[in-house]
GUVEXSE-686745 format. One line per 8 residues: number of its first residue (from 0); for each residue x, y, z of C-alpha. Coordinates in steps of 0.25 Angstrom, whole numbers, plus 5000, padded with zeros to 4 digits. Each point is the difference from the previous one (the first is absolute). Last residue first. Example, Ala and Ser with C-alpha at 12.3 -4.5 7.8 and 13.67 -1.06 7.14 Angstrom:
BEGIN
1 = 5055,4996,5029 ~ 4994,4986,5002
END
This chain:
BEGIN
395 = 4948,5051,5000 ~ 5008,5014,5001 ~ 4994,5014,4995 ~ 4997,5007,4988 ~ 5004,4989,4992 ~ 5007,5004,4983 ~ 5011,4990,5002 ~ 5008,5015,5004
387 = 4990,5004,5009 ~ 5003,4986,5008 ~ 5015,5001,4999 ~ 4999,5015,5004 ~ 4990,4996,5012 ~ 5011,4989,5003 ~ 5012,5009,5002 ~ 4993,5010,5008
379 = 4995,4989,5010 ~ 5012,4994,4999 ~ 5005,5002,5018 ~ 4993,4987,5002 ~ 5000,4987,4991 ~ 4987,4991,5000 ~ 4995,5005,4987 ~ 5013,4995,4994
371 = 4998,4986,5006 ~ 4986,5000,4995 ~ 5004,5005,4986 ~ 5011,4988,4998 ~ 4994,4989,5005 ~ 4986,5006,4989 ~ 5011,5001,4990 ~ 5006,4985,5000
363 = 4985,4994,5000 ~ 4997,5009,4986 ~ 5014,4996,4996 ~ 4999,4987,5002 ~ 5010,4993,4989 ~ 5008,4991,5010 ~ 5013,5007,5002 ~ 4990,5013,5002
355 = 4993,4993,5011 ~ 5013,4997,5007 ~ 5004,5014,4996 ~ 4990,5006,5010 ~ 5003,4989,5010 ~ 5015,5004,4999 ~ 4997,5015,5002 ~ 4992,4996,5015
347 = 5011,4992,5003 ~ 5011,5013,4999 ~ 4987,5009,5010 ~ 5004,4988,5008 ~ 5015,5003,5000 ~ 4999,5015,5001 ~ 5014,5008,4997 ~ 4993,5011,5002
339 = 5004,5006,4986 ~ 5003,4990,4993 ~ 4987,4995,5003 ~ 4992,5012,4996 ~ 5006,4999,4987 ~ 4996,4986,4997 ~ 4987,5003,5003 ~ 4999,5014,4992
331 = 5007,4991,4989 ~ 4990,4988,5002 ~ 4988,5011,4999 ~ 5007,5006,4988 ~ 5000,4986,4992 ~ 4985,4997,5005 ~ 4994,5013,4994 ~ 5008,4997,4985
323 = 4996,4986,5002 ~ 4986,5005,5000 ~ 4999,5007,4988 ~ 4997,5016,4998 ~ 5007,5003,4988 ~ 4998,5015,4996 ~ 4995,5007,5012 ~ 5008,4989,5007
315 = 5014,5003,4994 ~ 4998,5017,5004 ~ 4997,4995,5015 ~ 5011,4992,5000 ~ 5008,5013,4996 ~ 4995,5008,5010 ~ 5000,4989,5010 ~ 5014,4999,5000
307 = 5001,5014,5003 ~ 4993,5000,5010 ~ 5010,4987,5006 ~ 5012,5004,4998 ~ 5008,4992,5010 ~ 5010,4995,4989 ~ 4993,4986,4999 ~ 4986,5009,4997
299 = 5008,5006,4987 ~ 5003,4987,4996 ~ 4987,4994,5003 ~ 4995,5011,4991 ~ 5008,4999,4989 ~ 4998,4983,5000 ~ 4985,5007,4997 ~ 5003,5008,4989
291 = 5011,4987,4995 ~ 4987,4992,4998 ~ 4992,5014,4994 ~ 5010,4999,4990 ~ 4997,4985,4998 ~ 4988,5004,4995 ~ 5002,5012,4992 ~ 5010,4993,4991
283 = 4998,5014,4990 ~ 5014,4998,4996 ~ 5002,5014,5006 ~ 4992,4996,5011 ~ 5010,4989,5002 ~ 5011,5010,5000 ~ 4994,5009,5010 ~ 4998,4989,5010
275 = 5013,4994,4997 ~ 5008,5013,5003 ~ 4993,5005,5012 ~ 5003,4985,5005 ~ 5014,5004,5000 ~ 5000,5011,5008 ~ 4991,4994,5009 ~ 5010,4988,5001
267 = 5011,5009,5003 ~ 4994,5007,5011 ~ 4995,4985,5007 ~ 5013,4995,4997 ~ 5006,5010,5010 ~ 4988,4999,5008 ~ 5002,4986,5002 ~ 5015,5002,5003
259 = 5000,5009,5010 ~ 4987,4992,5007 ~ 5007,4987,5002 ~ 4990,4995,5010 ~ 5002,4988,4994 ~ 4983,5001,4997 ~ 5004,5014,4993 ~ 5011,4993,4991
251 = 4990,4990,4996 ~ 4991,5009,4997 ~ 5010,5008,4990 ~ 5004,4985,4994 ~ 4987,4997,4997 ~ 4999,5015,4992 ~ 5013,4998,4994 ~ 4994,4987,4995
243 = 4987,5006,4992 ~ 5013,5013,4995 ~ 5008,4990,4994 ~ 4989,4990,4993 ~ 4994,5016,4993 ~ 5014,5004,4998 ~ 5003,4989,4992 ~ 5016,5005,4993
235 = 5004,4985,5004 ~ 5010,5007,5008 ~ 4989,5004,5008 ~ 4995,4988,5002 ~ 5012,4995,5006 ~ 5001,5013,5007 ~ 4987,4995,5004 ~ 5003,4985,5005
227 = 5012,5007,5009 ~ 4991,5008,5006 ~ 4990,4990,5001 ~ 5013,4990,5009 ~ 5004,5013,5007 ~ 4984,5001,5006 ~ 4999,4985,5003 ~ 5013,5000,5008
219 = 4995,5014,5007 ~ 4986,4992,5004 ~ 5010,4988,5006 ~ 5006,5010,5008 ~ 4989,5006,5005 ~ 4994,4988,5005 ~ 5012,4993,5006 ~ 5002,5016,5007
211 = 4987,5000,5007 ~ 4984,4999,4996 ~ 4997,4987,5008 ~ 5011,4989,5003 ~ 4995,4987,4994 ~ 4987,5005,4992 ~ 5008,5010,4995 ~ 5010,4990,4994
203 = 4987,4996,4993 ~ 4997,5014,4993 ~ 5017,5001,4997 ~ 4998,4986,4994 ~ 4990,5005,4989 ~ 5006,5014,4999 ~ 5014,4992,4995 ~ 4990,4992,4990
195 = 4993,5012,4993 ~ 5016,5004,4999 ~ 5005,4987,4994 ~ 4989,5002,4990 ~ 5005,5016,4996 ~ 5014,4994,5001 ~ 5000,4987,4991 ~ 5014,4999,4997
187 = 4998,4984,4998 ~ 5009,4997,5013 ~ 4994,5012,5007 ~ 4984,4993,4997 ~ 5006,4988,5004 ~ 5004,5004,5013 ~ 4989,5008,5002 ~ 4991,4987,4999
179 = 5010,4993,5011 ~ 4999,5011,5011 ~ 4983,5000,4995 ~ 5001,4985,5007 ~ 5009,5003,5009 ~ 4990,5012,5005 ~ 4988,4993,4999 ~ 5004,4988,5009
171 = 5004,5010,5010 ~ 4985,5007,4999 ~ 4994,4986,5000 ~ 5007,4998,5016 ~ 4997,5014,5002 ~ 4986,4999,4997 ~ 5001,4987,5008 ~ 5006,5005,5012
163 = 4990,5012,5000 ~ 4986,4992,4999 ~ 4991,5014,4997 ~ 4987,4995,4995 ~ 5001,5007,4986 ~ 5015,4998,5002 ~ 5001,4987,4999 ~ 4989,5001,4987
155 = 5011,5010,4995 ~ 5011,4992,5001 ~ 4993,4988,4995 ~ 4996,5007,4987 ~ 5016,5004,4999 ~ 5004,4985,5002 ~ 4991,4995,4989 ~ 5005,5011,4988
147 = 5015,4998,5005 ~ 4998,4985,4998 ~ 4993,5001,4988 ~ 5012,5009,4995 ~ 5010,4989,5007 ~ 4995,4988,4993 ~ 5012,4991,5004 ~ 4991,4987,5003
139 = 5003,5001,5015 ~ 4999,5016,5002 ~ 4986,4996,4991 ~ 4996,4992,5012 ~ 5003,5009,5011 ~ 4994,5012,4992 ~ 4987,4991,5002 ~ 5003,4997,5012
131 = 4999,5014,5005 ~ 4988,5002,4991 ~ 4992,4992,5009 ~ 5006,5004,5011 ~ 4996,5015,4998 ~ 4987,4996,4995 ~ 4995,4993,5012 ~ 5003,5012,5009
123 = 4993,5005,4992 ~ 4989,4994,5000 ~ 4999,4998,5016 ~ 5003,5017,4999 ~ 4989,5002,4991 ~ 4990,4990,5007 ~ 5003,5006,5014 ~ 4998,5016,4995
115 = 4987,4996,4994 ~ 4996,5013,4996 ~ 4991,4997,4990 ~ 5009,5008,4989 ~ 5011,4995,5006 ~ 4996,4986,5000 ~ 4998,5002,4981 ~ 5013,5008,5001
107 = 5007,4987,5004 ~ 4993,4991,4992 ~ 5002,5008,4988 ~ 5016,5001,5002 ~ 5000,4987,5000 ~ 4993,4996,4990 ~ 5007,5010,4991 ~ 5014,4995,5006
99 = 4996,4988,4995 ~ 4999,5005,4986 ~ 5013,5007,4999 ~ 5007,4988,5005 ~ 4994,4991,4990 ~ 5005,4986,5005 ~ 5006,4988,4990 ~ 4996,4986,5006
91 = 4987,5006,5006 ~ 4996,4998,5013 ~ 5004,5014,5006 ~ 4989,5003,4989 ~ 4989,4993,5006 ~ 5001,5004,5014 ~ 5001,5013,4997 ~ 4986,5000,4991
83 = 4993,4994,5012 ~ 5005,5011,5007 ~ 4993,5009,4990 ~ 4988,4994,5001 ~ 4999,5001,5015 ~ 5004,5015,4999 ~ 4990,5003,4989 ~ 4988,4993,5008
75 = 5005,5008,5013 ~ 5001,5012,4992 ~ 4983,4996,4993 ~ 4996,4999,5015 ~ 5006,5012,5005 ~ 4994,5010,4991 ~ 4985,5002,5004 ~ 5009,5009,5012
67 = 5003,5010,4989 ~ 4987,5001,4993 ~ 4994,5014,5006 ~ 5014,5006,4999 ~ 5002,4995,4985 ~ 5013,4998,4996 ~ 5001,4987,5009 ~ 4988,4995,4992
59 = 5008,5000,4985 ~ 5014,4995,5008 ~ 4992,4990,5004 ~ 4993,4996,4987 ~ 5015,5000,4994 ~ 5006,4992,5009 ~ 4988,4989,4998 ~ 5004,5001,4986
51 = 5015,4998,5001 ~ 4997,4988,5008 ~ 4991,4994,4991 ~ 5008,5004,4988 ~ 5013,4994,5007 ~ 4989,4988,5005 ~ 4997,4995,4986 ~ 4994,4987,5002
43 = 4988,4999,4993 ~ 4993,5003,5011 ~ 5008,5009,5006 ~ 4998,5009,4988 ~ 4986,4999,5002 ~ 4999,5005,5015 ~ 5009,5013,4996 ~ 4991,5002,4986
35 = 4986,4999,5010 ~ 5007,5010,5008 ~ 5005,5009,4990 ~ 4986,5001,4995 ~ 4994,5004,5014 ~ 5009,5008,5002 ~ 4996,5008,4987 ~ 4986,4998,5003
27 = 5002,5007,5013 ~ 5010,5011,4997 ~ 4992,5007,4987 ~ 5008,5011,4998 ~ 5005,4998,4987 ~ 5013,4997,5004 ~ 4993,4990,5010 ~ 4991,4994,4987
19 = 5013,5000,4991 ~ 5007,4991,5011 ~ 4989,4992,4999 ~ 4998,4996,4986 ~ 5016,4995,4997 ~ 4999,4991,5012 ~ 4988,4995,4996 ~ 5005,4999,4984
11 = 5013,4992,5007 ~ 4992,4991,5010 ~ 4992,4995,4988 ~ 4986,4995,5002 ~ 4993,5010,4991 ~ 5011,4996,4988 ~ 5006,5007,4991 ~ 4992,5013,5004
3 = 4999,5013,4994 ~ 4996,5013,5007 ~ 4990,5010,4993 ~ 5003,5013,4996
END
């Protein structure tokens, strides 16, 4: 079938055109149409297209082995473009966090890819302030969840380049400002809420004194508050809400390093799960049945288990292989590795994973996950039945 155009000229149909040449095959005009698109979109203007073209065209050449070092040109272009756009918006009267921390995030991924260890670390040692100041300004205009959202991009732009009076200086700021939220959230009954927030302020109090007694201690506030939040639940007569909060509350038991207790809900919860599966079948809700399959596993997995977590993973991904299925129980392999050593870095590693899943990215948010797990020892066994079970022969 032959390709329409609006317009010959437009950057959108050229766009459009060369990403079916390269999934077509054909590599050099598809480029060659992005590039024209990329060049035109800055000429009207449009440097998010621009910039998000020229991405793309690298990211097409770094796949390619024989392409790779054709590349740097069309990051370095992105990266410029995109610290255009940061300029820009931090000028705005009303800001779009979300969409600064895009361009942020882009210019920083752009100089890693080139291996430009002195522009990453000059740019983000940038960002941090920038963003410090900017939860500066809304701690003045009482904007507290902008705040919180500004302070935690500069906390981990600190920690990118590893400035430890600030990162503590921004993780105390963090923990009153999340102090207050859990307030509010008590005040209102909020439990399940007021618990996200208590693992909040326990990941920054170990940012002040490493993976001690302050940590565990806030991790076993967090936990008593999504028991209480599931009984509440419970009483509700909604098994399916009760047993998703049991299972946070079961991790968050294991990260206390309250083990008794988190196998004690872990039983239960099985138990209980068993019950929702079988009842959604029975209403035929085969979706949200593999869901509760899969809460099953991690489960099972938080009580040690781990073949037989698999097996039943194994059972959901024959049926229902998604993605956010594979992420979850890399997280709750991650989360209970770190219970078990007690590894604070291993614990950062967790939140980047759930950064990107804050933010939507679950493709990005599962390849932090994988390579993390791939680099663990002493799961070799563990991860060729994870693999076998995703229906992989061996790791990647």
């Amino acid at each position: 079938m032959a390709l329409e155009l609006t317009s010959p000229e437009a950057p959108e149909d050229l766009e459009s055109i060369g990403r079916k040449k390269i999934t077509q095959g054909d590599l050099k005009e598809g480029v060659g149409l992005l590039i024209k698109a990329a060049k035109k979109y800055e000429g009207r203007g449009e440097n998010l297209d621009a910039a998000r073209t020229y991405r793309h065209i690298a990211s097409v050449l770094l796949s390619n082995p024989k392409l790779k070092n054709k590349a740097r040109p069309f990051l370095l272009k992105a990266a410029s473009l995109y610290i255009d756009l940061i300029s820009e918006e931090i000028e705005r009267f009303e800001i779009n966090l979300s969409r600064l921390e895009d361009f942020c995030i882009n210019v920083i991924e752009s100089f890693a890819l080139l291996g430009d260890r002195e522009k990453l670390e000059k740019y983000a040692k940038e960002f941090a302030r920038m963003y410090e100041e900017l939860a500066e300004t809304y701690m003045d205009t009482d904007e507290i969840d902008s705040a919180i959202i500004a302070y935690e991009s500069a906390y981990r732009y600190y920690k990118f380049i590893d400035a430890v009076e600030d990162i503590k200086s921004v993780a105390g700021q963090l923990i009153d400002l999340y102090g207050k939220i859990s307030k509010e959230y008590l005040d209102r009954k909020a439990h399940e809420k007021a618990a996200d927030t208590f693992l909040r302020i326990a990941y920054f109090v170990k940012e002040l004194f490493g993976y001690d007694a302050h940590y565990m201690e806030m991790a076993e506030t967090a936990a008593k508050n999504y028991e209480t939040a599931s009984k509440l639940a419970y009483a509700e007569g909604n098994l399916d809400k009760t047993t998703s909060i049991l299972l946070k509350a079961q991790y968050a038991y294991l990260l206390a390093g309250n083990t008794a207790r988190a196998k004690l809900i872990g039983i239960n919860l099985s138990r209980m799960l068993y019950q929702v599966i079988n009842n959604l079948r029975s209403h035929g809700n085969h979706e949200r049945a593999y869901k509760k399959m899969v809460e099953l596993a991690q489960a099972i997995l938080g009580l040690g288990k781990l073949n037989e977590a698999i097996r039943i993973y194994k059972n959901t991904m024959e049926e229902e292989p998604k993605i956010g299925y594979k992420l979850e129980m890399r997280l709750a392999l991650l989360k209970y590795l770190v219970a078990e050593k007690k590894d604070a870095r291993l614990l950062e590693n967790v939140e980047q994973v759930e950064f990107y899943i804050r933010r939507g990215n679950l493709l990005k948010a599962f390849d932090i996950a994988q390579r993390i797990i791939e680099r663990q020892e002493g799961l070799e066994n563990f991860k060729k039945k994870l693999y076998e079970a995703e229906g992989i022969t061996s790791s990647f």
